[in-house]
Structure formats: structure tokens, C-alpha cells
PyMOL commands that place a pseudoatom at each C-alpha (Angstrom):
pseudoatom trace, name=CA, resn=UNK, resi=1, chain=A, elem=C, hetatm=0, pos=[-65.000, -16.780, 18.716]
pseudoatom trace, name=CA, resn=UNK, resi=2, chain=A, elem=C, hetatm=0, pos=[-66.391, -17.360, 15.114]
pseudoatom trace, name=CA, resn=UNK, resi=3, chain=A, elem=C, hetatm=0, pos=[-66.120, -15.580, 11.912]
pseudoatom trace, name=CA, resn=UNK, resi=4, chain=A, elem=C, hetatm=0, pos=[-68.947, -16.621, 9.011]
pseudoatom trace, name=CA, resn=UNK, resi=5, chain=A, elem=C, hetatm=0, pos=[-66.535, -16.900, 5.698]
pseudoatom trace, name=CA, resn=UNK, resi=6, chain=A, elem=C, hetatm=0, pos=[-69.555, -18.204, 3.443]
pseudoatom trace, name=CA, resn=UNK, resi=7, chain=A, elem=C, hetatm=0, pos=[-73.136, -19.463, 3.824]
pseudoatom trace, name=CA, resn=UNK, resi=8, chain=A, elem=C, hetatm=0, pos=[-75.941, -19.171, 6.299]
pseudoatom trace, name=CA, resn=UNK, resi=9, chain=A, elem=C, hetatm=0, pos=[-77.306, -21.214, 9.710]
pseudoatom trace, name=CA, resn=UNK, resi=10, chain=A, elem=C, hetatm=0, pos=[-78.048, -20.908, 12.826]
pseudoatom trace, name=CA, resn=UNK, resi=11, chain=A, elem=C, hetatm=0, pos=[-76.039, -20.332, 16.366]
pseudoatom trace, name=CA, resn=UNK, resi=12, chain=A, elem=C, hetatm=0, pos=[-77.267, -22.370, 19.929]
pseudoatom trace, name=CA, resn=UNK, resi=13, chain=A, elem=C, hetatm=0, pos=[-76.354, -20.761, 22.594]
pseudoatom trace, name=CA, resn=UNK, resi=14, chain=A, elem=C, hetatm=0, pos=[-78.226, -22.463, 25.730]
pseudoatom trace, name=CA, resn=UNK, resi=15, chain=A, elem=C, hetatm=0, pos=[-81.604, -22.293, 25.046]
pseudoatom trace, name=CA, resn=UNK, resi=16, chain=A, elem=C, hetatm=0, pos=[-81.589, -19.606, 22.378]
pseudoatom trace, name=CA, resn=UNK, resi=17, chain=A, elem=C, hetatm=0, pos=[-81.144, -20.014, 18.811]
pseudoatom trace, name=CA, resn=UNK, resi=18, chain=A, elem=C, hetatm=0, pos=[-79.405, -17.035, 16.717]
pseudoatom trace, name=CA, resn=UNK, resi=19, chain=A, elem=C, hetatm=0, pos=[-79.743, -16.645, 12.826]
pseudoatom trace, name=CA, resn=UNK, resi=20, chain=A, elem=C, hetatm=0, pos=[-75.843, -16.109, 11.291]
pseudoatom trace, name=CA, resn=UNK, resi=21, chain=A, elem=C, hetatm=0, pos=[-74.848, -15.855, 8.127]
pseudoatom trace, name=CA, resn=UNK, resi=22, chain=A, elem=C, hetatm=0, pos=[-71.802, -14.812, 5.890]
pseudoatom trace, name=CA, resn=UNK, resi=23, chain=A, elem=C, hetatm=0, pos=[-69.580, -12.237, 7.706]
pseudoatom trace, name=CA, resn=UNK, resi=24, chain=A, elem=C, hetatm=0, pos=[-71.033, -12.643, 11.344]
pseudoatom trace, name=CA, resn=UNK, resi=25, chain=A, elem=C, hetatm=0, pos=[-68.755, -12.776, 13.954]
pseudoatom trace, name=CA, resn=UNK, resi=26, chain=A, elem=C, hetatm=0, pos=[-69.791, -14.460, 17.493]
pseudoatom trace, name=CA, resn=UNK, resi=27, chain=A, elem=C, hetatm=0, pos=[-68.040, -14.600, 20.500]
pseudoatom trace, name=CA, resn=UNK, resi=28, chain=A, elem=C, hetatm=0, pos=[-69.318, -17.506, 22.857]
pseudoatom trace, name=CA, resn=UNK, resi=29, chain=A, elem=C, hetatm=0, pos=[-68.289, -16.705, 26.668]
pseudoatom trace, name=CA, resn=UNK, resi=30, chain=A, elem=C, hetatm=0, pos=[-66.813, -19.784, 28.779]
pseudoatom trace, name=CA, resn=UNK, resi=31, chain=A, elem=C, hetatm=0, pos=[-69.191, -21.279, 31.259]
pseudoatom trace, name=CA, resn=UNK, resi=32, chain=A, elem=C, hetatm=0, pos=[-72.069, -24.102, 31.877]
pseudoatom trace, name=CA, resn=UNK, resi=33, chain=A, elem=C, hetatm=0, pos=[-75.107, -25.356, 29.707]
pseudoatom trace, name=CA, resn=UNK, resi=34, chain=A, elem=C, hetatm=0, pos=[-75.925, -21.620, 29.745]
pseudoatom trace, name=CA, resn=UNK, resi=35, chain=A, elem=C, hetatm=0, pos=[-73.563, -20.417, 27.279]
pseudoatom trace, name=CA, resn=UNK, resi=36, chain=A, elem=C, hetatm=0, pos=[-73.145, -24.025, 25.641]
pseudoatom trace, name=CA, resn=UNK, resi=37, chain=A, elem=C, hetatm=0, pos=[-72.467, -23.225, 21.511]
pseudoatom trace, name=CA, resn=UNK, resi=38, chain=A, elem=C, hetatm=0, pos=[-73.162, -25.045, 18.498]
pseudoatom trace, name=CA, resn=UNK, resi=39, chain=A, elem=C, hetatm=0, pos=[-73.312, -23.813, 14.673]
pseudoatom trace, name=CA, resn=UNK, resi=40, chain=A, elem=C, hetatm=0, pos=[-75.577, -25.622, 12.670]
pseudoatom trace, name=CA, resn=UNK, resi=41, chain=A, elem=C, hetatm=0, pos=[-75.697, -25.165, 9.245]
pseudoatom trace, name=CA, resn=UNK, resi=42, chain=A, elem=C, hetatm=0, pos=[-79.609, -24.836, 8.144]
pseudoatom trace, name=CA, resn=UNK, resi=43, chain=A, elem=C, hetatm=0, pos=[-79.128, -25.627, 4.555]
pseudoatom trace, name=CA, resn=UNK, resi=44, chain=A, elem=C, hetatm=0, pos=[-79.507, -28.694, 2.026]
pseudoatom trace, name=CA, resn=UNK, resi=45, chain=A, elem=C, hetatm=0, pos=[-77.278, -27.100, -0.386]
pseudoatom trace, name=CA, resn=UNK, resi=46, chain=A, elem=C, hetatm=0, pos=[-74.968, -24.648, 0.651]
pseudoatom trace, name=CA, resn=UNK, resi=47, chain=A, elem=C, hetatm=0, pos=[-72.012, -25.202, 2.980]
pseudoatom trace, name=CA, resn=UNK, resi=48, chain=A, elem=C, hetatm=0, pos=[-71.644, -23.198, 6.069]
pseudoatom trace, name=CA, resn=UNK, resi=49, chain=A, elem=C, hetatm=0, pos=[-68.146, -22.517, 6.408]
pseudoatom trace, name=CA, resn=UNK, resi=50, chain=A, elem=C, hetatm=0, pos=[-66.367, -20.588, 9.516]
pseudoatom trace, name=CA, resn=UNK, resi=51, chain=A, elem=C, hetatm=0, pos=[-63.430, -19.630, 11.071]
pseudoatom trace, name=CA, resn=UNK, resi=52, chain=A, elem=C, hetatm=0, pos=[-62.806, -20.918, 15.282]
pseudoatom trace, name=CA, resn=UNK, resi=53, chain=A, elem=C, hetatm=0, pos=[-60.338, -19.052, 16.984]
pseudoatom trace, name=CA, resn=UNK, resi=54, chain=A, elem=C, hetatm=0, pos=[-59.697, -20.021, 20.346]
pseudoatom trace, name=CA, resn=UNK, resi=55, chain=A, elem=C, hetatm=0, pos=[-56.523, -19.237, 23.009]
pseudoatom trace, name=CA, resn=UNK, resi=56, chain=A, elem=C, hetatm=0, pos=[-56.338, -22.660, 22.654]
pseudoatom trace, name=CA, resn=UNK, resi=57, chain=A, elem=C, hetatm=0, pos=[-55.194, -22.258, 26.515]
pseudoatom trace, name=CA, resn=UNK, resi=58, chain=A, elem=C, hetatm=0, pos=[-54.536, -25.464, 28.543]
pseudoatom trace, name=CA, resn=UNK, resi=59, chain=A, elem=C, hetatm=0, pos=[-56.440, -26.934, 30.337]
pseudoatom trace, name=CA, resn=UNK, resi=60, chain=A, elem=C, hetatm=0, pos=[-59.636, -26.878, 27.909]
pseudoatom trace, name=CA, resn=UNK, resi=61, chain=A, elem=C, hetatm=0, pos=[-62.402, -28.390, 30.217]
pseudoatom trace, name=CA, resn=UNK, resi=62, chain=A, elem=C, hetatm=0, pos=[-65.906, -28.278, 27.702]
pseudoatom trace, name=CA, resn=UNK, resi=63, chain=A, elem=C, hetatm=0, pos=[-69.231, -29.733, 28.529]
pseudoatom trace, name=CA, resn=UNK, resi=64, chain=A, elem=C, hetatm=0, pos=[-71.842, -31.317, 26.477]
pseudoatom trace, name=CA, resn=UNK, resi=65, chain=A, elem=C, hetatm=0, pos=[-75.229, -30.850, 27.930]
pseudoatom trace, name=CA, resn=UNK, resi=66, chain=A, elem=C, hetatm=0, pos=[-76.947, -32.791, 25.140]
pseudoatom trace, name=CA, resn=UNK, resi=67, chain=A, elem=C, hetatm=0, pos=[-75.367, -36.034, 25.640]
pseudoatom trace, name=CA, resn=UNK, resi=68, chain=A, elem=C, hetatm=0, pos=[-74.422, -35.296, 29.278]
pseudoatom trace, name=CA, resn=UNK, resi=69, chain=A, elem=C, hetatm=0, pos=[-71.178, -35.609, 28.732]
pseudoatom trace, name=CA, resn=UNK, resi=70, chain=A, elem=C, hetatm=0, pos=[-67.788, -33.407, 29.325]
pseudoatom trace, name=CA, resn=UNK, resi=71, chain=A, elem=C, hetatm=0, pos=[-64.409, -33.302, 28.111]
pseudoatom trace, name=CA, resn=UNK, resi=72, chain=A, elem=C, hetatm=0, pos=[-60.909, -32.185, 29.427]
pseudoatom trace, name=CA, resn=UNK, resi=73, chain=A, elem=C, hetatm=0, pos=[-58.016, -31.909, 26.916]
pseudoatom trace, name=CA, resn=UNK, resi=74, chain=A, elem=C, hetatm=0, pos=[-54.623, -31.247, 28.689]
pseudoatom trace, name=CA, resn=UNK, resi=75, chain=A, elem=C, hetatm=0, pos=[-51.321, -30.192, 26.041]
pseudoatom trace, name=CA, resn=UNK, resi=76, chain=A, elem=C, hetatm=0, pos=[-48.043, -29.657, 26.820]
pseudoatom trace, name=CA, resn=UNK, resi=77, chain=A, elem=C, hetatm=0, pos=[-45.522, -27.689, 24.683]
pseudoatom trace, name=CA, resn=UNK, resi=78, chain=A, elem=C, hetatm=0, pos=[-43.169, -31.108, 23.983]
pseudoatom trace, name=CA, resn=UNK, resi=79, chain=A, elem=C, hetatm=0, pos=[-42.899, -34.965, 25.380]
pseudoatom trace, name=CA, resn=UNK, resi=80, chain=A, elem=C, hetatm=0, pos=[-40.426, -36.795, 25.928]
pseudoatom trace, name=CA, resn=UNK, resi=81, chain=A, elem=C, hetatm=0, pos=[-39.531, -37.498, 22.251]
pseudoatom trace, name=CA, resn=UNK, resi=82, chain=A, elem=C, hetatm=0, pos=[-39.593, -33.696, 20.982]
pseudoatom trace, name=CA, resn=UNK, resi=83, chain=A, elem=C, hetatm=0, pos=[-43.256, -34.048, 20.217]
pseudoatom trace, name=CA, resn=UNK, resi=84, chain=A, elem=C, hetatm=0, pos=[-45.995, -32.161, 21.745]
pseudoatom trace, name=CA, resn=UNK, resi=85, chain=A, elem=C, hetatm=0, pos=[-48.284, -34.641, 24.153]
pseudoatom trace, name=CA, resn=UNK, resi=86, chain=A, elem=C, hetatm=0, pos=[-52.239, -34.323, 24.610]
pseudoatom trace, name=CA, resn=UNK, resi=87, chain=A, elem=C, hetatm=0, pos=[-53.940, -36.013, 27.065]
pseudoatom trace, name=CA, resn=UNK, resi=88, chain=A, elem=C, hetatm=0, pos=[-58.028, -36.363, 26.332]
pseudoatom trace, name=CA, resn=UNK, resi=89, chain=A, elem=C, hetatm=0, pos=[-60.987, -37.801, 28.796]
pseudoatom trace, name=CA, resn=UNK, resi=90, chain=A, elem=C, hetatm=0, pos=[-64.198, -37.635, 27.225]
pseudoatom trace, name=CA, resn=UNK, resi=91, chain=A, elem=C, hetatm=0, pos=[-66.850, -38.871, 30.359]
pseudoatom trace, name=CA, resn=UNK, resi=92, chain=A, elem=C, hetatm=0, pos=[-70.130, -38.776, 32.249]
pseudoatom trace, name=CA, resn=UNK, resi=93, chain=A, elem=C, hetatm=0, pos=[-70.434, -36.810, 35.953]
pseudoatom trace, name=CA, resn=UNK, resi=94, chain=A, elem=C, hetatm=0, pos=[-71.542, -40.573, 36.946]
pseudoatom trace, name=CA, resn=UNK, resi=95, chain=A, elem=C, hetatm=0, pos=[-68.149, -41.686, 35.937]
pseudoatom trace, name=CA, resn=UNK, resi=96, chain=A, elem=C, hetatm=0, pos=[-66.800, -39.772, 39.153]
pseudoatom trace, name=CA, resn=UNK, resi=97, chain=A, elem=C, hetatm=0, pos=[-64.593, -41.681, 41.613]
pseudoatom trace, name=CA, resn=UNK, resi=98, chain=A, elem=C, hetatm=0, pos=[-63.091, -40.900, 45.481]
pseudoatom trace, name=CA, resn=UNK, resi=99, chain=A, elem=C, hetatm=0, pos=[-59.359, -39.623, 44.541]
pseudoatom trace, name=CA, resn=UNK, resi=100, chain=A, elem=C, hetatm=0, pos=[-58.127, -42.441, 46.964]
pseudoatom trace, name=CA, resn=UNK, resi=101, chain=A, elem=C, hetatm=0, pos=[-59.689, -45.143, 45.112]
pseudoatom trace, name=CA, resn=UNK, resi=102, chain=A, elem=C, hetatm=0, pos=[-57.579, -48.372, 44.331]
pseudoatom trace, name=CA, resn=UNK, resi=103, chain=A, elem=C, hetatm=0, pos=[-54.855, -46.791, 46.503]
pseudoatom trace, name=CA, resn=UNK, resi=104, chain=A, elem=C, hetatm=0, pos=[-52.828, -49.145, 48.274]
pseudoatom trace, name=CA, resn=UNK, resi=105, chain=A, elem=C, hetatm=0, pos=[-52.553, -47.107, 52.500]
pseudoatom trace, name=CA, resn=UNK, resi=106, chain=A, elem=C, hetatm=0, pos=[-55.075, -44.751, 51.727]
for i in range(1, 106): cmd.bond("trace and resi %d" % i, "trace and resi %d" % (i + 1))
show_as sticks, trace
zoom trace
């Protein structure tokens, strides 16, 4: 979900394109390159500036259907030394592999 604090742009949702602009909120539901978001400020001059609230719920699993990419971000609370641990892959559906590969007795 976003909240417009100041300025003006647009909103990409799939393959529509919303005007926004100061005080807006938008909620973007989870799913494929249906539903795929990004705010784009239309401006040379002015700033678009917003507020992203997420449940910021592990696993976050997003995909980029412009670059054909996706990305899976993986937190835990606190690692071994007290700190909280994220584990990122950023990658390409052609990056896909058999779960048995470069097991030894698989």
C-alpha cells in the first residue's frame, strides 16, 4: 500500500497506467505481471514523495516482468550473533536447476 505525501505521477499496474497525486492512497494486490506496481514520478521539477507500507511478511517472493527477473528475500528475527539475517536471490526463471543437482547419491 502507498500513501502520496507530496507531488504528482503516475501508478503501473500491469498494463494500465493510473494518474496519482498528493494524498492518494493505492493498495497493489499480491500476484503475477498482472498486478505488477511501479510509481513513476512524471515531473522534471517536483519530487514525488510516498509512503510504502508493507507486512513486511517473510518470505517476500516479487517478480519483475520488465527485466524478466524475480526476487526472494527471506529474514529471520536474529542470527547467530544477535543480529537479524536476510538472505536475497535476485534471478532469471532460466536460472532454474533439478533440486538434486551436484548431489553426491542422488
Amino acid at each position: 500500500m502507498f500513501f502520496v505525501l507530496e507531488g504528482a505521477g503516475e501508478i503501473r499496474m500491469g498494463d494500465q497506467t493510473h494518474a496519482i497525486r498528493q494524498g492518494d492512497f493505492i493498495a497493489c494486490p499480491a500476484g503475477g505481471p498482472d498486478t505488477a506496481h511501479q510509481i513513476i514520478n512524471t515531473s522534471t521539477t517536483a519530487e514525488l514523495k510516498f509512503l510504502a507500507v508493507s507486512t513486511m511478511q517473510s518470505p517476500e517472493i516479487a517478480e519483475y516482468p520488465d527485466s524478466a527477473k524475480f526476487g526472494v528475500i527471506a529474514r529471520h528475527p536474529v542470527g547467530k550473533d544477535g543480529k537479524p539475517e536476510v538472505v536475497q536471490f535476485i534471478g532469471r526463471m532460466d536460472m532454474a536447476m533439478d533440486y538434486w543437482e551436484g548431489e553426491d547419491n542422488a
